[in-house]
N, C-alpha and C positions, 0 to 999 in steps of 0.2 A: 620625452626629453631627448634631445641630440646630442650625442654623444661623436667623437671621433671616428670619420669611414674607415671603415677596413683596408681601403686604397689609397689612404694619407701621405704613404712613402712615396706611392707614383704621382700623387697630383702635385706634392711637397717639387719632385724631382722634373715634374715638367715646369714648373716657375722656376727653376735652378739649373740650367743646362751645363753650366760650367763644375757641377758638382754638389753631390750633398750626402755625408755621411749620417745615416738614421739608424737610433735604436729606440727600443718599445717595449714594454713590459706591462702585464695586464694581472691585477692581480685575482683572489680568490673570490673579491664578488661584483667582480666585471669591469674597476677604475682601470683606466689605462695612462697608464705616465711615457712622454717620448719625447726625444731629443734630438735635434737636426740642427748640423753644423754644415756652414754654408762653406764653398770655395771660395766664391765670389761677393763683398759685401754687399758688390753697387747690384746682387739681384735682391735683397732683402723686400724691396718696394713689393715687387712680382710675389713672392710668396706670403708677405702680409697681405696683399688684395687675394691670394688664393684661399687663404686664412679666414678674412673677412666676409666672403663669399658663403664660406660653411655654416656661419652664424657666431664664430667665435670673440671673444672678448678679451682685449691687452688686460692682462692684471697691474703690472708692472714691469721695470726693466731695470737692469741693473747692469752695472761697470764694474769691470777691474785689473788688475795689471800683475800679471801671475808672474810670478820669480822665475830668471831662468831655470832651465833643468840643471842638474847638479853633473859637472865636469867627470866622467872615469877619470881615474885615477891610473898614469902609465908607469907600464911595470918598469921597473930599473933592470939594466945590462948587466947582468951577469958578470964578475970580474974578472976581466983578460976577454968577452967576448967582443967584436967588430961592432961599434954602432952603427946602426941603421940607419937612414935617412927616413923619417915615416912620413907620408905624405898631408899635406893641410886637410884639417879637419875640415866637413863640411858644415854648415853654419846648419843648426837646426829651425827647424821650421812649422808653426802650425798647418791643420788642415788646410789647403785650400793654398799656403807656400808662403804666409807671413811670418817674416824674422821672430821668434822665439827665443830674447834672450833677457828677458824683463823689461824691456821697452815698447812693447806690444799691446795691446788694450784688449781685452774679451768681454763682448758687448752680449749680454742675454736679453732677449724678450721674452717672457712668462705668458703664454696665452692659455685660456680655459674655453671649456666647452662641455656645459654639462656634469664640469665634475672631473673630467678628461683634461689632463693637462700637456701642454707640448711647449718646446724652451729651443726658441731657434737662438744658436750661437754666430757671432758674427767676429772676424779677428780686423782689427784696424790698427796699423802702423802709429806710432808717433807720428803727431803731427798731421796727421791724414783727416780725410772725412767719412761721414757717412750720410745718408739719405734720410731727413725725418721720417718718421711713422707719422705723424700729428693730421695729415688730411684723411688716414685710413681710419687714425683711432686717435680722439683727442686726450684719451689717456697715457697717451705718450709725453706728453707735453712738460712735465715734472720732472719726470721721466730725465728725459736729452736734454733738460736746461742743467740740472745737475751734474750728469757727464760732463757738460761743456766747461762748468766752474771749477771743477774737480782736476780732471784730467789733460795734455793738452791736446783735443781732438774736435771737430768742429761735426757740428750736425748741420747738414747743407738744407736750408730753405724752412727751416723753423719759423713759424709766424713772432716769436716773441724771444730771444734769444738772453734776455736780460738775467742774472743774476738773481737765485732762488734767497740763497740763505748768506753768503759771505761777503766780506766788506768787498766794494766793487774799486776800494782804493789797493787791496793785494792784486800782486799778478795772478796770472792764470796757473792753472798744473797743479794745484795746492798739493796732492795727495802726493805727489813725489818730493816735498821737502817734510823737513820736520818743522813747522809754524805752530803755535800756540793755541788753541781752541780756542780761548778770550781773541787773540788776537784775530784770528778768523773773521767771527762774529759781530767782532766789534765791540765787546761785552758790555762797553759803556749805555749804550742805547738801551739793553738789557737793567741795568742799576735803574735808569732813566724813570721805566715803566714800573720797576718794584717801586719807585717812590712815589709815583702817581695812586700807584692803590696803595700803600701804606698811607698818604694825607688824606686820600680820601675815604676811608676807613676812620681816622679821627674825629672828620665832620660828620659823620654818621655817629658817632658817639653820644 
């Protein structure tokens, strides 16, 4: 069974020129779980074909929109002392130097190999894009239709871009407002379908 090379970090970080921060951890009877956060989104492509190459398989992918970090707190002047002028804070920033302030999206891929799991992280701007996976791994595919309905962030060159689960009459970015779960879904079409088998459960009687 193939499991994850031993060289993963180096062949990880030649598909990633512009950067890649990796960690790795193997536990007591040999599973090895690791993590690789890209600089650069637009290399994601390059390290999925280097991924694919190994024999590995997308499990799944998942989105989300981390809160910013929490503000220090500045200390008060002392009474009678000279206020200071302190200088502009600098904007924080994920790996690789996108804004960090809850408007940022963190895009994971879940891939396996044998048992070995490895979770490339990818940061994308509001509004911004990113590169499908779907021609490397069409497991991808549920995947970034999702993200796309969800969130407001586009996946560039997706074969099918269409709307997985939510009404296609709401705007887009659902997850950053507070909307109704019925309302999402539509619930209506849902009653629809319970009454279809409930009548037809009757004539089976």
């Amino acid at each position: 069974m193939n499991r994850l090379p031993e060289d993963i970090e180096t062949r990880l970080k030649a598909a990633a020129p512009s950067g890649l921060a990796f960690e790795k951890a193997t536990d007591a009877n040999g599973v090895t779980v690791a993590w690789a956060e890209l600089a650069n989104r637009d290399e994601l492509v390059p390290v999925a074909a280097a991924l694919r190459d190994l024999g590995v398989r997308l499990s799944m992918t998942t989105a989300t929109q981390p809160t910013a970090p929490e503000e220090e707190e500045e200390e008060e002047p002392e009474e009678g002392a000279e206020a200071v002028e302190k200088p502009e804070k600098e904007p924080k920033l994920t790996f690789g130097g996108t804004l960090d302030d809850g408007s940022s999206y963190k895009l994971a891929y879940h891939f396996d190999l044998g048992g070995d799991t490895l979770t490339v992280f990818a940061y994308v701007p509001k509004g911004g894009e990113i590169d499908s996976l779907t021609p490397l791994f069409r497991t991808a595919d549920w995947g970034e239709r999702e993200m796309m309905e969800l969130y407001d962030l586009h996946v560039r060159n997706h074969p099918d871009p269409r709307r997985l689960f939510i009404d296609p009459a709401i705007e887009p970015a659902v997850f950053e407002r507070l909307i109704p779960y019925s309302t999402l879904v539509n619930a209506s079409s849902t009653k629809g379908l319970w009454d279809k088998i409930a009548a037809a459960r009757k004539e089976a009687v």
